[in-house]
PANUGU-749162 format. One line per 8 residues: their letters; for each residue x, y, z of N, C-alpha, C. Coordinates in steps of 0.2 Angstrom, whole numbers, plus 5000, padded with zeros to 4 digits. Atoms other than C-alpha are relative to their C-alpha. Example, Ala and Ser with C-alpha at 12.3 -4.5 7.8 and 13.67 -1.06 7.14 Angstrom:
2
AS> 5004,4994,5000,5062,4978,5039,5004,5006,5000  4996,4994,4999,5068,4995,5036,4996,5005,5003
% end
This chain:
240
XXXXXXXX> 5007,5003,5000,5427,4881,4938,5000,4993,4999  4997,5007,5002,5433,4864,4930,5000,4996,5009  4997,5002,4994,5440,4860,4949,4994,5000,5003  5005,4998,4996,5425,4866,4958,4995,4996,4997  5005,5005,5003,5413,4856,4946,5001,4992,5002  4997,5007,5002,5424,4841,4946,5000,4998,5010  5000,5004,4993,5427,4840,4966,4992,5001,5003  5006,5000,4997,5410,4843,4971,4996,4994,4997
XXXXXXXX> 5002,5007,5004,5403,4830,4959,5003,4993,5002  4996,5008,4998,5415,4816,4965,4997,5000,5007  5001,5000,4991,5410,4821,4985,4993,4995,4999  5009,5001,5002,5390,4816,4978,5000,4994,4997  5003,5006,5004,5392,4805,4965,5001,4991,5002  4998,5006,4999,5397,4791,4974,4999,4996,5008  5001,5001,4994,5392,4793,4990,4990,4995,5001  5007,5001,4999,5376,4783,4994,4994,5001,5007
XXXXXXXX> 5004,4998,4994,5361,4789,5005,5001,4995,5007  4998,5002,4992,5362,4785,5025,4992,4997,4999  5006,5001,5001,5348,4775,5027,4994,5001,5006  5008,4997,4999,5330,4779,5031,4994,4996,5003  5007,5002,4996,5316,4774,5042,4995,5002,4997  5007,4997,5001,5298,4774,5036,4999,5005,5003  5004,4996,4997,5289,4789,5040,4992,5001,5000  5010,4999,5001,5270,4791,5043,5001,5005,4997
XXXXXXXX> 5001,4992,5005,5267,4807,5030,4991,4998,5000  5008,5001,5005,5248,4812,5028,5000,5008,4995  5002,4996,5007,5246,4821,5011,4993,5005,5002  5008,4996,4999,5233,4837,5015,4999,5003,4990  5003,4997,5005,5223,4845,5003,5003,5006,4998  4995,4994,5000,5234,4858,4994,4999,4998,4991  5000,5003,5007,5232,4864,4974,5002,5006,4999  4995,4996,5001,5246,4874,4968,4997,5006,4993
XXXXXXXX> 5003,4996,5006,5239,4890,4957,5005,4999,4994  4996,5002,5006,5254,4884,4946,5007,4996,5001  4996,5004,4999,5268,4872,4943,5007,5005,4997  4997,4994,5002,5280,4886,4941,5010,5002,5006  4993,4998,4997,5295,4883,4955,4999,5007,5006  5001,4996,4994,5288,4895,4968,4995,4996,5005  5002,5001,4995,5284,4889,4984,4997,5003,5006  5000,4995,4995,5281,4902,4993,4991,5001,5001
XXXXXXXX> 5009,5003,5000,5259,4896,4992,5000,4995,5006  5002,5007,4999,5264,4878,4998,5002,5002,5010  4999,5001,4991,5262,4873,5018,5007,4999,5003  4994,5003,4998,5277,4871,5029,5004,4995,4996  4996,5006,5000,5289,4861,5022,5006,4998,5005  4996,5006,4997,5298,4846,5030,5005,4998,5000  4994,5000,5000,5316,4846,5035,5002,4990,4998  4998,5007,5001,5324,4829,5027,5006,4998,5007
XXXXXXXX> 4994,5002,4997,5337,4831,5041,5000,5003,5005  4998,4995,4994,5339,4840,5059,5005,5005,4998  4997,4994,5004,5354,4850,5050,4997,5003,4995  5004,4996,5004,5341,4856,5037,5003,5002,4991  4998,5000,5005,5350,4854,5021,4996,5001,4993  5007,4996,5003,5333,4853,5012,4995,4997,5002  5007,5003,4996,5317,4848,5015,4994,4999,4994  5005,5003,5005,5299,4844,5004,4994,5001,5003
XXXXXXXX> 5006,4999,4999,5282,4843,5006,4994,4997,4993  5004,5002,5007,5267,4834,4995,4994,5003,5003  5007,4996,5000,5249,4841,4991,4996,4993,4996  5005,5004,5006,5233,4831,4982,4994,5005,5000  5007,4999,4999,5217,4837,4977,4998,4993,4995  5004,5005,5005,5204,4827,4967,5004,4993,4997  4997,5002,5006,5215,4822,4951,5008,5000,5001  4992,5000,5001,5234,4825,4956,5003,5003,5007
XXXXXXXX> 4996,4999,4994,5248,4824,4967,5007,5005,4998  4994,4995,5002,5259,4837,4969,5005,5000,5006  4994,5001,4996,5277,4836,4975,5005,5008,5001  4996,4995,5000,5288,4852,4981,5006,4999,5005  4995,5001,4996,5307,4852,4986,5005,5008,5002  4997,4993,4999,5318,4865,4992,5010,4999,5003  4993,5001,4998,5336,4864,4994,5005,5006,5000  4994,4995,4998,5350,4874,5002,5006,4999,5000
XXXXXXXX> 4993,5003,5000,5365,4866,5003,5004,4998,4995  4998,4999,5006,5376,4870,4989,5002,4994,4995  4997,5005,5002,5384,4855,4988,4993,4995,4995  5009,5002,5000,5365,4846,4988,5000,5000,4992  5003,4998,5006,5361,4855,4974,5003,5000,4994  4998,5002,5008,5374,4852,4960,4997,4993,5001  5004,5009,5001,5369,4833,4965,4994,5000,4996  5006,5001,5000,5352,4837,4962,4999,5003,4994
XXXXXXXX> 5003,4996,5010,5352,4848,4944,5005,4994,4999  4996,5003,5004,5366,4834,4939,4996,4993,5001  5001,5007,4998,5359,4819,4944,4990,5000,4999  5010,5000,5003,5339,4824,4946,4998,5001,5006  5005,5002,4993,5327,4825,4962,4995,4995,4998  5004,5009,5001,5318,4808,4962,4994,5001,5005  5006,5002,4997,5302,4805,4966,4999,4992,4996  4999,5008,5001,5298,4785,4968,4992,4999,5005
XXXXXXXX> 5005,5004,4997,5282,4775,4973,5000,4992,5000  4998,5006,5000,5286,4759,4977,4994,4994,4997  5006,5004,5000,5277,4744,4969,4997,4993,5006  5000,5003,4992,5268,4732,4979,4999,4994,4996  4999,5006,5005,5267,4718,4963,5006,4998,5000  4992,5000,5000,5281,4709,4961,5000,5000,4991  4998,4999,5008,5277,4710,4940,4997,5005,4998  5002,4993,5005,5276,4729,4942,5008,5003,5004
XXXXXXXX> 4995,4995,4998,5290,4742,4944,4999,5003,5005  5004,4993,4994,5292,4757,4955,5001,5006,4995  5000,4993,5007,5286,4771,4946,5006,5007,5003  4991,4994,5004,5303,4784,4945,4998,5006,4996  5000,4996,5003,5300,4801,4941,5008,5005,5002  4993,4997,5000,5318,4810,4939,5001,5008,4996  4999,4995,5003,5321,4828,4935,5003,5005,5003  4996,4999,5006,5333,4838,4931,5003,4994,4997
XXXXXXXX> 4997,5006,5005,5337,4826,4918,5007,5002,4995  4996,5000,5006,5352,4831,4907,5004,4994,4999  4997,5006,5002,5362,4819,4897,5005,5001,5001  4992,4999,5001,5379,4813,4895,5004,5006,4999  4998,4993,5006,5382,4825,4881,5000,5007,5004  5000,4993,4995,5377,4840,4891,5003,5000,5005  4997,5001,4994,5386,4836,4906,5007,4999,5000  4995,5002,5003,5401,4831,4897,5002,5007,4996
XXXXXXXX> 4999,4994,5004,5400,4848,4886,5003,5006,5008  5000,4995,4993,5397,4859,4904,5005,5000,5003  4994,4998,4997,5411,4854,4912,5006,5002,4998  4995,4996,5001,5422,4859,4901,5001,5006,4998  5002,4993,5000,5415,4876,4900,5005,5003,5007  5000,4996,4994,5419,4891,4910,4995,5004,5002  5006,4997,4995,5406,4899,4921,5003,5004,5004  4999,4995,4995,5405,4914,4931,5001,4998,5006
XXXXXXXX> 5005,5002,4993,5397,4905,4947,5000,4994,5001  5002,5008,5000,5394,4888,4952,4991,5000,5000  5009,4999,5001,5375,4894,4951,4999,5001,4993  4999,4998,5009,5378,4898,4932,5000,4994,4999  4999,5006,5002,5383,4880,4931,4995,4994,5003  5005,5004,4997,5369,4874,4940,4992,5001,4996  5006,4998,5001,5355,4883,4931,5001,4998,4991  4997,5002,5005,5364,4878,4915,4998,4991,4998
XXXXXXXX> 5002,5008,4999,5360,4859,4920,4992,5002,4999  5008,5000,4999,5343,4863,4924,4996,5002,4992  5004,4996,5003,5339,4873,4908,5001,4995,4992  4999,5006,5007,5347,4860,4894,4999,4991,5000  5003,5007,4999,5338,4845,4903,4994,4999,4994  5006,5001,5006,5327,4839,4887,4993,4996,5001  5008,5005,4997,5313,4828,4897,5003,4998,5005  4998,5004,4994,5312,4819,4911,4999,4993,5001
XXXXXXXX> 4997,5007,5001,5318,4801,4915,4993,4999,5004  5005,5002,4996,5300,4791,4920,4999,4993,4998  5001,5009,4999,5297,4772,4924,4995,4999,5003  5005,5004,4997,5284,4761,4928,4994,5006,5003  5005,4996,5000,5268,4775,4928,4997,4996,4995  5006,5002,5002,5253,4769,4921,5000,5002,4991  4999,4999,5006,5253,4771,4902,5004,5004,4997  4996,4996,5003,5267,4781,4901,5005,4994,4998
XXXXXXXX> 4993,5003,5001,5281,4774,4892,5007,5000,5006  4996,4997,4995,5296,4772,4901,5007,5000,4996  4993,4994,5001,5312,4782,4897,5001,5007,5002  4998,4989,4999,5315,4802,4893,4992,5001,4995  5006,4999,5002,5297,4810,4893,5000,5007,5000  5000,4993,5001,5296,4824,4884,4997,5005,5006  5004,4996,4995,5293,4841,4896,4992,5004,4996  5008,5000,5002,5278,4845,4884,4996,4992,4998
XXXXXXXX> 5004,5005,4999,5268,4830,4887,4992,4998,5000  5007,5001,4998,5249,4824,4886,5000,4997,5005  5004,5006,4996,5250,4813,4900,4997,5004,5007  5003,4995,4994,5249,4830,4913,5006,4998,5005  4993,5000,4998,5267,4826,4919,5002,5007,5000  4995,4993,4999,5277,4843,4925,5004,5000,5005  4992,4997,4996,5293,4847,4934,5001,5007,4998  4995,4993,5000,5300,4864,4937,5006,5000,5005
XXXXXXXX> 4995,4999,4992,5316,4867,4946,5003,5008,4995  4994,4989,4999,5326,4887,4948,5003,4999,5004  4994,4997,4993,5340,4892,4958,4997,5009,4999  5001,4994,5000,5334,4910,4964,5004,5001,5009  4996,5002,4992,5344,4916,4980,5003,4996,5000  4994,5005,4998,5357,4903,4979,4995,4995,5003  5004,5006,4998,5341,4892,4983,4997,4995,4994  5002,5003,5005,5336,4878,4972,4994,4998,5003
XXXXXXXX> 5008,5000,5001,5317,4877,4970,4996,4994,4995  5004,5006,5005,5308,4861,4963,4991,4999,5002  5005,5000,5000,5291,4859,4959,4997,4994,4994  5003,5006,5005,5281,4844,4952,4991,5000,5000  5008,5004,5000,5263,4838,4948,4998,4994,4995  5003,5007,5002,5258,4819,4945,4992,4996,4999  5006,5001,4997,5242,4813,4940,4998,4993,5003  5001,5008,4996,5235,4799,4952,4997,4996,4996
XXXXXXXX> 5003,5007,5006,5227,4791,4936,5008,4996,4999  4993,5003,5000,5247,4787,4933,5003,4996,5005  4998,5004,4991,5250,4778,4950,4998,4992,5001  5002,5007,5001,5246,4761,4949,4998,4998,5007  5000,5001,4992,5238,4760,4967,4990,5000,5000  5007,4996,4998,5220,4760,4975,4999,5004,5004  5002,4992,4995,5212,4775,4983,4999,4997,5008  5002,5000,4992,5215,4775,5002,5006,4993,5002
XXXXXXXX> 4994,5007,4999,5230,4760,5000,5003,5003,5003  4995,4998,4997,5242,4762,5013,5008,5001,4996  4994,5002,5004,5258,4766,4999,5007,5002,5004  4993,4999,4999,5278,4768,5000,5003,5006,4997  4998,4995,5003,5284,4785,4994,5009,5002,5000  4993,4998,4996,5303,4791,4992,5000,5007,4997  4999,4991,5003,5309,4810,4989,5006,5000,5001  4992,4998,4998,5327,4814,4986,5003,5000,4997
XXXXXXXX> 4994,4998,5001,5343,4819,4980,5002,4994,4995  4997,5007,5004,5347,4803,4965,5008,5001,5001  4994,5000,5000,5363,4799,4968,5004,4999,4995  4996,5001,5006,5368,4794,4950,5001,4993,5001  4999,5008,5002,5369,4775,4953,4995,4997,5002  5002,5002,4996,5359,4769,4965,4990,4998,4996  5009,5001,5002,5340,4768,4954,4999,4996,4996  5003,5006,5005,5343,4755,4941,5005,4995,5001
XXXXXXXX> 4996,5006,4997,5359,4745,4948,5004,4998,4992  4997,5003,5006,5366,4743,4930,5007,4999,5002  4994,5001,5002,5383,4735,4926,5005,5008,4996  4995,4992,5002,5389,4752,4918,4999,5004,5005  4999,4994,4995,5382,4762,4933,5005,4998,5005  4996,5004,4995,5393,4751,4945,5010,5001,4996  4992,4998,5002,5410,4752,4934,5001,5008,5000  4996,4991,4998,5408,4771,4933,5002,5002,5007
XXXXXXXX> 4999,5000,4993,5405,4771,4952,5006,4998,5001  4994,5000,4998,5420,4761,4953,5007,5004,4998  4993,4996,5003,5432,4773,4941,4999,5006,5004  4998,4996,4995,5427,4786,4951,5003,5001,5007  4999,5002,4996,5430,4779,4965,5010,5001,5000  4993,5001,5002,5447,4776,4960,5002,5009,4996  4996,4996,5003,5450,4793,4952,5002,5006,5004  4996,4996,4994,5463,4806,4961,4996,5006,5002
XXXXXXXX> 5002,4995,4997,5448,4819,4962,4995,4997,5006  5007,5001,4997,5437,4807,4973,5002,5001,5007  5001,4998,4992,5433,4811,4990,5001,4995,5006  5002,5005,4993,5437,4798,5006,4997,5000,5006  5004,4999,4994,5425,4796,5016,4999,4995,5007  5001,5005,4995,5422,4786,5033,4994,4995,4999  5005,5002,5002,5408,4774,5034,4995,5001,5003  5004,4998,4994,5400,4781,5048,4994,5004,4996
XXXXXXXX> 5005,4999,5003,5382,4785,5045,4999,5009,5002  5001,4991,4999,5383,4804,5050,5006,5004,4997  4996,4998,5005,5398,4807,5040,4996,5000,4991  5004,5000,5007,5384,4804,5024,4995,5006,5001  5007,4997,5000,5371,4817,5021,4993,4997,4999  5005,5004,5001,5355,4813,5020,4996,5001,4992  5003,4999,5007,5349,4810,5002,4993,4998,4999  5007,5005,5000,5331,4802,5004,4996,5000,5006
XXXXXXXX> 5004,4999,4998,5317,4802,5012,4995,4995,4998  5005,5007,5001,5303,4785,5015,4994,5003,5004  5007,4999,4997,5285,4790,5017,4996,4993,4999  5007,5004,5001,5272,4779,5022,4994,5004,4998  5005,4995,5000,5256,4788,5017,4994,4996,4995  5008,5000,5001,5237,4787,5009,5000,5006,4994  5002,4997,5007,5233,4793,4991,4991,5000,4999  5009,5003,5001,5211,4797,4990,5003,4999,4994
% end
């Protein structure tokens, strides 16, 4: 299990998304009877890739924006309970942040405990992450502190993710009072697969990067941009 944990984690954790073109997105009108990880209400979702690895979809009504993702690719998917699925709205101040919602969020600690467990499954190891994430990493949102936000929260912040079928299932809702934009502003939006370095650029994210790098489980890859998966997604889009 160890071996299986540790080389699929090195394939991810160091690879950085293939890069992305704007896309025009319009946000329709969509308000999910629950924040619950079932998708199966929400409209088409949107391939991130012609190979179909996984895909997403956003909704608004009135008061909140809702985000859902849907991933098949098994690989994908450790990245995404270990590292987080990211949702990001770029700022358009230069003395504001980009607000950063991340979840699955597990720490060190747990991540560091799990792989040296033993597991039936690489799907026991995945829902294992997901279920001893203690809050979700949030920056630059409108009143909300920025760090680890508890999952019971007053501010109307939720994330769900499940693995059911061998599929991992993500569901969010954000309120647009949290957004720091005005209604009908043409904004920047990102969805995707956190790589584990690449969202705050620290001095410690860049040396782990490089011991992994260096260490005999890591993966060599080419530089060729179809040799990366696709981790990310850039909407232009409209918030009422």
């Amino acid at each position: 299990m160890r071996k299986i944990f540790v080389g699929l984690l090195c394939l991810f954790g160091f690879l950085s998304a293939s890069a992305q073109k704007k896309q025009p997105f319009q946000i329709g009108q969509f308000l999910p009877s629950a924040i619950d990880g079932d998708l199966s209400e929400w409209p088409t979702l949107v391939d991130a890739a012609p190979e179909g690895p996984w895909s997403y979809q956003l909704g608004q009504d009135d008061l909140n924006l809702y985000v859902a993702v849907r991933v098949a690719d098994p690989a994908l998917q450790l990245a995404a309970v270990r590292n987080g699925i990211l949702f990001s709205m770029l700022a358009e101040r230069k003395n504001q942040q980009d607000a950063v919602l991340l979840f699955p969020h597990p720490d060190r600690e747990v991540k560091r405990a799990i792989q040296s467990q033993d597991f039936g499954s690489p799907t026991d190891v995945k829902s294992e992450l997901i279920s001893r994430s203690r809050g979700y990493f949030a920056r630059g949102f409108r009143a909300v502190p920025d760090g680890i936000l508890s999952l019971q929260n007053h501010y109307g912040v939720k994330a769900v993710a499940k693995i059911e079928d061998d599929v991992l299932y993500y569901e969010a809702v954000l309120p647009k009072a949290l957004l720091q934009r005005d209604s009908g502003q043409l904004i920047q939006l990102k969805i995707g697969i956190y790589d584990g370095f690449s969202l705050l650029q620290l001095p410690k994210a860049a040396s782990t990067r490089a011991a992994m790098q260096r260490s005999p489980y890591a993966v060599k890859r080419g530089n060729s941009g179809k040799d990366r998966p696709t981790m990310e997604v850039w909407l232009e889009t409209t918030i009422n």
